[in-house]
TORBAFI-631263 format. One record per residue (C-alpha): residue in one letter; x, y, z. Coordinates in pm, whole numbers, padded with zeros to 5 digits, always signed. Example, Ala and Ser with C-alpha at 12.3 -4.5 7.8 and 13.67 -1.06 7.14 Angstrom:
<marros>
A+01230-00450+00780S+01367-00106+00714
</marros>
This chain:
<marros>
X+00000+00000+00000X+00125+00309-00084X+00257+00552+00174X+00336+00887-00068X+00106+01134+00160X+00258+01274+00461X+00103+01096+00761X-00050+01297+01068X+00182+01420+01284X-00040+01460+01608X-00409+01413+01697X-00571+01488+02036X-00796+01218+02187X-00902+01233+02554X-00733+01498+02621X-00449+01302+02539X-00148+01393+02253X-00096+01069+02046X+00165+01067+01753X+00066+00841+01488X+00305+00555+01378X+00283+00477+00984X+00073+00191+01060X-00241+00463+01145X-00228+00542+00778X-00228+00159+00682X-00562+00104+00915X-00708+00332+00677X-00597+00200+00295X-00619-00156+00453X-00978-00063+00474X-01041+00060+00154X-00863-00233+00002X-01069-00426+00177X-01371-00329+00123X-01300-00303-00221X-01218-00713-00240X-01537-00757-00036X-01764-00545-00322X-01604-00686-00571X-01627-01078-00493X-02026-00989-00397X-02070-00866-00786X-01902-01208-00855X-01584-01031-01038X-01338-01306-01109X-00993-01320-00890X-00772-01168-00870X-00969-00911-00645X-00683-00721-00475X-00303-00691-00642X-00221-00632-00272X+00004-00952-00169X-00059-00958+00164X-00455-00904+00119X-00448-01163-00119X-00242-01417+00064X-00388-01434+00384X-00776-01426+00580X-00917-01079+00712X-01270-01004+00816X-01470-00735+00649X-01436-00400+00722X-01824-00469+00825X-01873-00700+01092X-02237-00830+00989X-02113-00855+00638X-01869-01149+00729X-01988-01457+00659X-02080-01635+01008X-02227-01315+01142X-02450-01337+00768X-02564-01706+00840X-02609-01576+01188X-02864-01306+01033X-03019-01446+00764X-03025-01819+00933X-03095-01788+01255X-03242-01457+01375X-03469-01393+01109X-03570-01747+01052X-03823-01885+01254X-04058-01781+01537X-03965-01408+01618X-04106-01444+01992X-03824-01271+02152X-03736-01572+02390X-03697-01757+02113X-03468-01541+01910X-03240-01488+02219X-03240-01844+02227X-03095-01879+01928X-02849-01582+01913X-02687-01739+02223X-02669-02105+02091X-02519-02033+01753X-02275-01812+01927X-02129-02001+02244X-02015-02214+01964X-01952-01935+01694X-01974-02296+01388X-02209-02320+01118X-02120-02700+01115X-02293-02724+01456X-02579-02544+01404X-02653-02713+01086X-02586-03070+01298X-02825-02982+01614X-03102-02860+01299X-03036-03217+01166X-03111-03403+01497X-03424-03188+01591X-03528-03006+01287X-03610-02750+01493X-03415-02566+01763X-03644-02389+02010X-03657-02291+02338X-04025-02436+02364X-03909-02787+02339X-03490-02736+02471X-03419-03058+02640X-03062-02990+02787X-02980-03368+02780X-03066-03420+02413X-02879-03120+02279X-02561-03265+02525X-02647-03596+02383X-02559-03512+02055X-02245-03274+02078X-02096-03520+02282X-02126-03758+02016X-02001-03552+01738X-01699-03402+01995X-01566-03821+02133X-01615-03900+01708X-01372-03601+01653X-01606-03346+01483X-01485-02987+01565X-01775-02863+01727X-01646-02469+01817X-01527-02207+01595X-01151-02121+01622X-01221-01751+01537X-01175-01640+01891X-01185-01839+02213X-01479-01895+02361X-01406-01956+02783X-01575-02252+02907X-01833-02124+03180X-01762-02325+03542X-02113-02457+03572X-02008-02787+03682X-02055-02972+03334X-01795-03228+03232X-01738-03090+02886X-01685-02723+02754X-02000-02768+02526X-02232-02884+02878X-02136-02576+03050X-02234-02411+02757X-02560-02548+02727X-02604-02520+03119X-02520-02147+03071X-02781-02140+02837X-03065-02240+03031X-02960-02055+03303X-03000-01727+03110X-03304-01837+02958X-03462-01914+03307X-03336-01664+03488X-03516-01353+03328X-03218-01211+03085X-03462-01166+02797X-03664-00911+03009X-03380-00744+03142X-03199-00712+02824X-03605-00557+02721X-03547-00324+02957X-03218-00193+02983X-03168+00184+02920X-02844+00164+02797X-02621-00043+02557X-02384-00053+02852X-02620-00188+03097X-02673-00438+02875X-02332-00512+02818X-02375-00525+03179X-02590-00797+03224X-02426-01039+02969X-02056-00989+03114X-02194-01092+03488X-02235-01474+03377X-01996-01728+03448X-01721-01773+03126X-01808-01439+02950X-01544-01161+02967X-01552-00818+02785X-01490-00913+02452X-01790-01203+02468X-02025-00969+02588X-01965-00710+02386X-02016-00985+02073X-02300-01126+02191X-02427-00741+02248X-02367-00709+01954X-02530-00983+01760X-02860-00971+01995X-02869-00592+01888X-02873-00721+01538X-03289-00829+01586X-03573-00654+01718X-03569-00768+02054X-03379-00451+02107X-03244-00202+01936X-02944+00050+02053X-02737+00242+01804X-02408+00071+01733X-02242+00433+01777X-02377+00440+02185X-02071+00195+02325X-01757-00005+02245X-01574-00251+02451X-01171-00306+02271X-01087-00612+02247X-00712-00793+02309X-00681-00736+01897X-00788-00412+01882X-00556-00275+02176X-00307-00460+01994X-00366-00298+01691X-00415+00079+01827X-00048+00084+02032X+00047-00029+01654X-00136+00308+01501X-00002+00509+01796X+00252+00355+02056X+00188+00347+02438X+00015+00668+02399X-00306+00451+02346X-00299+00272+02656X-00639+00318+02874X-00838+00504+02615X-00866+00266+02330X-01239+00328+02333X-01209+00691+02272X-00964+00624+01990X-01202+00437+01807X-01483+00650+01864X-01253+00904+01715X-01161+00727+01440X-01503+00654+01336X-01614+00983+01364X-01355+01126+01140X-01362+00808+00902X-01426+01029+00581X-01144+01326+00672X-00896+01071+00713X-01001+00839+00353X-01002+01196+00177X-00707+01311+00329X-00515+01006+00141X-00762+01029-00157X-00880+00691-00090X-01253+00625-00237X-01446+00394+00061X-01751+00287-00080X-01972+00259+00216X-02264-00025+00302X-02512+00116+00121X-02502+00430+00293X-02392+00290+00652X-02101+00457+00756X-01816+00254+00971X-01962+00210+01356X-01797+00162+01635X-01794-00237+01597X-01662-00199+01283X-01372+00053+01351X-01299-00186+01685X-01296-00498+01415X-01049-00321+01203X-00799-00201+01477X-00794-00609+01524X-00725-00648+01127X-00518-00420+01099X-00289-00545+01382X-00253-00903+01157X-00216-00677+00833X+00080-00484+01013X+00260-00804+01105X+00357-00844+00716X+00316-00507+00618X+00543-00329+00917X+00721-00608+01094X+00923-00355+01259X+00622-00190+01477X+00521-00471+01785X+00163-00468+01970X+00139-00579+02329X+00112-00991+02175X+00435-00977+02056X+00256-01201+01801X+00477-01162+01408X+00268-01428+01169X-00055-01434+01049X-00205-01759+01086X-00476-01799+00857X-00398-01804+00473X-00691-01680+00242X-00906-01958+00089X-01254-01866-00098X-01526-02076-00062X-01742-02213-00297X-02049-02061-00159X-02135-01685-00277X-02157-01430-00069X-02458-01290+00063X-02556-00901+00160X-02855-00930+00390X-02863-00702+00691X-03110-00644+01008X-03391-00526+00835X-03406-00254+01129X-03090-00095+00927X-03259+00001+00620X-03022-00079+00379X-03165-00389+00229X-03199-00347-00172X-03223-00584-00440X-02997-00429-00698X-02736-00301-00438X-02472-00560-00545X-02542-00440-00899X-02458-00106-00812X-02115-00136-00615X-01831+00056-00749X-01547-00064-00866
</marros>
């Protein structure tokens, strides 16, 4: 990525002076190139989509969080699929996600055809993951790690299921109803057993996705390990302790910043980069930098990028929370270049 326009030599966050490395510059074309790659793999271009190596070598998310593909199954599949009673969706949300796989989703919807709260019979749904985990199916996602909640279950995926129920029972679709804030209900999720900040602020996340409520993605944002990682990268120690407001600033001056290094972001239909997204990308942009500026370390220490980039066969889709508004059939059509 080229690297001809002067970079910023100061910005002011917090109160704070923060000098930004070279890599704060990269967060920015990283995200035009990627969103570019996205838009053009939707209109079904042909590869190569990117003459960047490193974008075309290895795996980063979209520079929209409900555009990659799990959180589109998620979506599409399982929010907006079946009975909308609001028990129900929650139920769902928190299912998929404590185990963050398609693969399992798609093998519990085999065994019961249909996966609702209504008829959840803790033993059954054990029943079968246990089978599928002692035959050696993979039955969590290795995107992130998700903590094992100390419930008393013998396996990882019991507690999970355990945790489940307990939330179900215990009331946290009415309090999540009636929360006044997105932080109190990133409250309520991070007080169970085996979810930290960054789970709760996913799960926030993806619950906000359906109508059971409905925040503004711009009211809160929890950094995650990635994202810190990724913002002492875009502006050294300086960063440390008020990552939040660093991304709130960085969203809200998305289009100065793409202008000022005459980049062309074509948006989602309109939807600007929220705070999830900007968070996602600190986290993307700390992989990108391992290749692209070896010489500038995050707290991880971490200096390869594990996954290498491998399309799937299936096409991409571009469904989003109705809610949003953004929803079009010719949209794909319509993408830029």
């Amino acid at each position: 990525m080229s690297s001809a326009t002067p970079p910023v030599d100061l910005i002011m966050v917090a109160g704070r002076r923060l000098h930004p490395t070279q890599v704060f510059d990269t967060y920015w074309r990283f995200a035009a190139a990627r969103q570019q790659v996205y838009q053009r793999r939707l209109r079904g271009d042909p590869s190569p989509w990117t003459a960047d190596p490193i974008l075309a070598t290895y795996r980063f998310t979209n520079c929209y969080r409900a555009a990659d593909r799990v959180s589109q199954y998620l979506i599409k599949e399982v929010i907006y699929r079946g009975n909308q009673d609001a028990d129900e969706v929650l139920f769902r949300i928190l299912l998929f996600r404590f185990f963050n796989r398609i693969s399992t989703w798609e093998l519990l919807l085999s065994a019961f055809g249909d996966l609702s709260w209504a008829t959840f019979r803790l033993d059954r749904y054990d029943q079968v993951l246990t089978k599928a985990f002692c035959g050696g199916e993979r039955i969590y996602s290795a995107a992130y790690v998700i903590p094992s909640p100390r419930l008393g279950g013998l396996r990882k995926h019991t507690n999970h299921l355990l945790l489940l129920e307990h939330m179900l029972r215990g009331g946290l679709r009415s309090r999540l109803e009636t929360s006044a804030s997105m932080a109190e209900a990133f409250d309520l999720l991070h007080n169970y057993s085996g979810i930290g900040d960054f789970l709760a602020y996913q799960l926030l996340i993806d619950i906000n996705y359906s109508t059971m409520i409905n925040f503004d993605e711009m009211d809160f944002v929890v950094p995650g390990p990635g994202a810190k990682d990724g913002l002492r990268k875009c502006f050294g120690s300086g960063a440390r302790g008020i990552e939040a407001d660093i991304i709130r600033y960085m969203s809200d001056t998305q289009e100065k910043h793409f202008d000022r290094l005459g980049l062309r972001f074509s948006s989602l239909n309109g939807r600007r980069l929220q705070l999830i997204d900007c968070q996602n990308l600190c986290c993307e942009v700390d992989k990108y930098a391992r290749a692209a500026h070896p010489d500038i370390s995050g707290y991880s220490g971490r200096t390869c990028i594990k996954q290498r980039f491998a399309p799937l066969d299936d096409a991409l889709t571009a469904w989003f929370p109705p809610k949003w508004g953004i929803n079009v059939l010719d949209w794909a059509g319509s993408l830029g270049s």
